[in-house]
C-alpha positions as CSV (number, residue, x, y, z in Angstrom):
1,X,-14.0,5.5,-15.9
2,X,-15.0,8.0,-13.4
3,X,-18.4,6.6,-13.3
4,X,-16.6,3.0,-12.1
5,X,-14.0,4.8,-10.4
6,X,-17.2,6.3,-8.0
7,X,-18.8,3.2,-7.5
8,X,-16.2,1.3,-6.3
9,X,-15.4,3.8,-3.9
10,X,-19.4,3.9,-2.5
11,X,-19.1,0.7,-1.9
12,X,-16.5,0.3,0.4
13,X,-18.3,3.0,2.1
14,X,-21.6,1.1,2.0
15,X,-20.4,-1.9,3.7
16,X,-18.0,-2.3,6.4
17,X,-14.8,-2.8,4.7
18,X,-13.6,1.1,4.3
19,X,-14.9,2.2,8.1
20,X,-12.9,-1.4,9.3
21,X,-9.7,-0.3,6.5
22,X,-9.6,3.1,8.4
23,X,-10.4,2.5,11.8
24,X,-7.7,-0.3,12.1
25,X,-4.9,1.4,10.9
26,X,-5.6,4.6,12.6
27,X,-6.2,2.3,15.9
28,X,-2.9,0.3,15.6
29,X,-0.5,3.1,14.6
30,X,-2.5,5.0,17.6
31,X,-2.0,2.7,20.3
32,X,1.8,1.7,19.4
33,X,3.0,5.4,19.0
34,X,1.0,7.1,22.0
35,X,0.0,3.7,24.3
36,X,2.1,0.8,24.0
37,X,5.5,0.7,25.6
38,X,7.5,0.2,22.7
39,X,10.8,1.5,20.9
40,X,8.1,3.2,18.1
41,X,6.2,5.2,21.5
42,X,6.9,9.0,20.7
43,X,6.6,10.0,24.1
44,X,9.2,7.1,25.9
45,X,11.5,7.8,23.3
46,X,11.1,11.9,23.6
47,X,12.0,12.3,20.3
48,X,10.2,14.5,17.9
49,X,9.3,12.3,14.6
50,X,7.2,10.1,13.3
51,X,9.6,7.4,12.6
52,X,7.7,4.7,14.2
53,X,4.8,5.3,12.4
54,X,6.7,4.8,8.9
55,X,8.1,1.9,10.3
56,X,4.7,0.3,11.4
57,X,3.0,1.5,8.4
58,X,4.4,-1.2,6.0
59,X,3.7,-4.1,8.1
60,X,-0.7,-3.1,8.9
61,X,-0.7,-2.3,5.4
62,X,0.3,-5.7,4.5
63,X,-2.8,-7.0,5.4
64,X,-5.1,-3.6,5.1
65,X,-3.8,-3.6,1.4
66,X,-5.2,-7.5,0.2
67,X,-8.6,-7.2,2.8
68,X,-9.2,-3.9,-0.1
69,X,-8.3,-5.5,-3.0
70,X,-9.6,-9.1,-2.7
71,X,-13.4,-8.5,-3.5
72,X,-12.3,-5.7,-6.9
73,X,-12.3,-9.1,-9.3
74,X,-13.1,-12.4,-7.3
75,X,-15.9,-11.3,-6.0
76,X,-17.5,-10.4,-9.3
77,X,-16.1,-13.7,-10.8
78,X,-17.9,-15.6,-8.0
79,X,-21.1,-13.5,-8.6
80,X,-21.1,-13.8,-12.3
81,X,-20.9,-9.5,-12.3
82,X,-17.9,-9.9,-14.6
83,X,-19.3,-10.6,-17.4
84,X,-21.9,-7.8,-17.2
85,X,-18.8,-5.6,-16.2
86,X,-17.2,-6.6,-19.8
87,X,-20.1,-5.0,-21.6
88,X,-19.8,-1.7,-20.6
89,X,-18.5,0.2,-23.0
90,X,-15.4,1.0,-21.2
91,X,-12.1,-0.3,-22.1
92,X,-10.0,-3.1,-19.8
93,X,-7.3,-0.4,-18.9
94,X,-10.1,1.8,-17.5
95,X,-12.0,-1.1,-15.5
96,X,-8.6,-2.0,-14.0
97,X,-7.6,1.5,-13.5
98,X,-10.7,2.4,-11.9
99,X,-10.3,-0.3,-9.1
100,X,-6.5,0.6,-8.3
101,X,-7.4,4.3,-7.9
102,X,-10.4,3.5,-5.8
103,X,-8.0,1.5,-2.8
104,X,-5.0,4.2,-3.6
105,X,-8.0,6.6,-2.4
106,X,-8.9,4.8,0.3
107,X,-5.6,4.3,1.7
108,X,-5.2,8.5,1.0
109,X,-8.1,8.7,3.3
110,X,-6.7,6.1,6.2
111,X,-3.5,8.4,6.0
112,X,-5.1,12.0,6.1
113,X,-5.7,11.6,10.1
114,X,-2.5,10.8,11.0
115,X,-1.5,14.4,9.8
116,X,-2.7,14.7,13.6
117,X,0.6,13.1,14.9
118,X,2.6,15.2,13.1
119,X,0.7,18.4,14.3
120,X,0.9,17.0,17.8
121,X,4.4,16.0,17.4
122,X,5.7,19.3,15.8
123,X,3.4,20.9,19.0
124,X,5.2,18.8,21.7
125,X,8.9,19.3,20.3
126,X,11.3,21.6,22.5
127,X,11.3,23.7,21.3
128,X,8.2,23.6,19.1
129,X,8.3,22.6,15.5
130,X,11.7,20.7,16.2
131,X,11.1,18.2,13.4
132,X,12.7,17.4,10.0
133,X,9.6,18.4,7.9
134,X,11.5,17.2,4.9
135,X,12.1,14.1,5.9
136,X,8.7,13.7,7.0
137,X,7.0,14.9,3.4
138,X,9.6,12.0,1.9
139,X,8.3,9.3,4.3
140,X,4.9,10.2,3.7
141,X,5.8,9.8,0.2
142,X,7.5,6.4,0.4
143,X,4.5,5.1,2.2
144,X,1.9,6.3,-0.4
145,X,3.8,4.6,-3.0
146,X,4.6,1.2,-1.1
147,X,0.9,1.2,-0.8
148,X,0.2,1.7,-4.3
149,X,2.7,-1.5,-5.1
150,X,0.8,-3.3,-2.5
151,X,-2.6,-1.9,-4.3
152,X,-1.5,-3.1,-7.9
153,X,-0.2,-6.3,-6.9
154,X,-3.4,-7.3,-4.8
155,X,-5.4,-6.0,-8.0
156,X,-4.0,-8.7,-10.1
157,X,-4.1,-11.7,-7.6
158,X,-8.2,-10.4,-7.6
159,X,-8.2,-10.8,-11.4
160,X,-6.8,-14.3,-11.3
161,X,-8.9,-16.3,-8.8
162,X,-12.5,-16.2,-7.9
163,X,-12.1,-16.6,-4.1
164,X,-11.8,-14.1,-1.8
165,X,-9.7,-15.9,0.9
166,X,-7.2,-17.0,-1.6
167,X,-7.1,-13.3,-3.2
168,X,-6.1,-12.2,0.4
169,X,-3.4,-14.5,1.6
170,X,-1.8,-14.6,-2.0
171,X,-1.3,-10.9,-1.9
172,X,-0.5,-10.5,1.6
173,X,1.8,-13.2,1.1
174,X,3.3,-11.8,-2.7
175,X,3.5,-8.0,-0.8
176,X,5.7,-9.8,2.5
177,X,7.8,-10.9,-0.1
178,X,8.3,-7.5,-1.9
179,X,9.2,-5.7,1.1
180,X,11.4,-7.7,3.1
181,X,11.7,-11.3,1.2
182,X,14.1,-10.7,-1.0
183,X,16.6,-9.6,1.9
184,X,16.3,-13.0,2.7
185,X,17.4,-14.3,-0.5
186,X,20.2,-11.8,-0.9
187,X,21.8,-13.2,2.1
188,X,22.1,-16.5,0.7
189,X,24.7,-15.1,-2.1
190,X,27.9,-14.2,-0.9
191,X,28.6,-12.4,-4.1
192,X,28.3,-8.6,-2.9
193,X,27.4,-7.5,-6.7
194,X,24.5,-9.4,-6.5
195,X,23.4,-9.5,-3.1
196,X,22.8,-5.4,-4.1
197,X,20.7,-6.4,-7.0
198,X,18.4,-8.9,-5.4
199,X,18.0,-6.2,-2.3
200,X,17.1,-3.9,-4.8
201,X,14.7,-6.0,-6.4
202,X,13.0,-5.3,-2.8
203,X,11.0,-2.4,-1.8
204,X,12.2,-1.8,1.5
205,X,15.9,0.0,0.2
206,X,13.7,2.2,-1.9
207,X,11.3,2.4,0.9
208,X,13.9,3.6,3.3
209,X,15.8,5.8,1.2
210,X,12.6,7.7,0.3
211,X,11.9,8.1,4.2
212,X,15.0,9.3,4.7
213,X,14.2,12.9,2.5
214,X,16.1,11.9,-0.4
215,X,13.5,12.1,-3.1
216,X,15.5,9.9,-6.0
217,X,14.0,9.4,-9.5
218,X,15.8,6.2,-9.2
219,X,13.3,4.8,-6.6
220,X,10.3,6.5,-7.9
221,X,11.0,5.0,-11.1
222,X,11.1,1.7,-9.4
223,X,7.7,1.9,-7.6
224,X,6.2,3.4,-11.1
225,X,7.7,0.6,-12.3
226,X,6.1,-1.9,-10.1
227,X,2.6,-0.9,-9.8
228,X,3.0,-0.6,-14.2
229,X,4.0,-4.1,-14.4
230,X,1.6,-5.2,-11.9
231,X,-1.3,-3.2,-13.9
232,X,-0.5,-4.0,-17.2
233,X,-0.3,-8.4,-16.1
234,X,-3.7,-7.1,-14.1
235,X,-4.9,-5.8,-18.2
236,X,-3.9,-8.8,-19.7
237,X,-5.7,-11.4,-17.3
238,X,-9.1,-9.3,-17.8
239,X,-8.3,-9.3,-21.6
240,X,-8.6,-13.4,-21.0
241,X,-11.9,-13.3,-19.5
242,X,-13.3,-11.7,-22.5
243,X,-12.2,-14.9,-24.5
């Protein structure tokens, strides 16, 4: 596994895509919190924290999330790798596994740098270091999981389909709904009970309540629960190919 794990990550690194992964997100959280006049820019709203970058976050990595998944199965469908892939002797939980650790590691590596901000930010509070650390850690938290979901679920719309494009808008579209679709539906129940559920059914209440600094086992079980169900389906559908 650690020999796939490896590869997949050198080869993001020997094309384009994890320079262009990195380089946008770094660019568009840049410009929006330091640049662009905006609700989200930390020196227009003079306060110290990092809330606009967890708020922007989600919505790059909605699309930075499905351009690193599309190519881990479809492309090697449309090449005919697959199959050659299948006779390692490695089982389908490892070759799965392999890929969602390689994009959760490159989206580790597009988040390192914007440890900057928070250095800066905690530099430029009055007076210095006048920012809730704890509620930072949490957000950074929330975001590294909402990646994973997005990481899991783009990982099995590669396993089904043998085109990249499709692989891309499927998942960016499956993720929109995840984090902010099913506030739509709840609103069209008047029932309160289940309003809640179908909100919960969402990321973005576990999302937010994670930013916030309250670390609850109730929302980490739902984002473990996620990217499980979304890995095991991811298992199943390689299982298939073997067929």
């Amino acid at each position: 596994m650690r020999t796939l794990l490896w590869k997949e990550i050198v080869s993001f690194f020997s094309s384009l895509i994890g320079y262009i992964v990195i380089a946008i997100f770094l660019l568009g959280t840049g410009l929006f919190l330091w640049v662009f006049e905006s609700e989200m820019n930390i020196l227009q709203t003079g306060f110290a924290g990092l809330d606009g970058l967890f708020l922007l976050a989600p919505w790059i990595f909605l699309f930075l999330a499905p351009a690193i998944t599309m190519r881990f199965f479809a492309d090697e469908s449309k090449s005919g790798t697959i199959e050659l892939l299948l006779t390692y002797p490695i089982t389908d939980k490892d070759i799965v596994f392999s890929k969602f650790f390689a994009g959760i590691i490159l989206i580790f590596l597009s988040l390192i740098p914007t440890v900057l901000y928070f250095i800066t930010v905690y530099a430029l509070g009055s007076p210095p270091g006048n920012i809730d650390i704890a509620a930072t850690i949490g957000a950074y938290i929330g975001l590294f999981l909402l990646s994973g979901v997005y990481i899991a679920i783009g990982t099995f719309i590669s396993s089904i389909t043998d085109n990249q494009i499709v692989s891309f808008i499927v998942t960016a579209a499956l993720c929109f709904v995840f984090f902010i679709g099913f506030d739509f539906i709840a609103d069209i129940f008047q029932n309160s009970t289940i309003n809640n559920i179908v909100v919960l059914t969402g990321i973005r209440q576990h999302y937010e309540s994670i930013s916030r600094g309250v670390i609850d086992t109730r929302d980490i079980l739902y984002f473990i629960s996620i990217i499980g169900l979304f890995l095991y389906m991811t298992i199943i559908s390689i299982k298939n190919k073997r067929k």
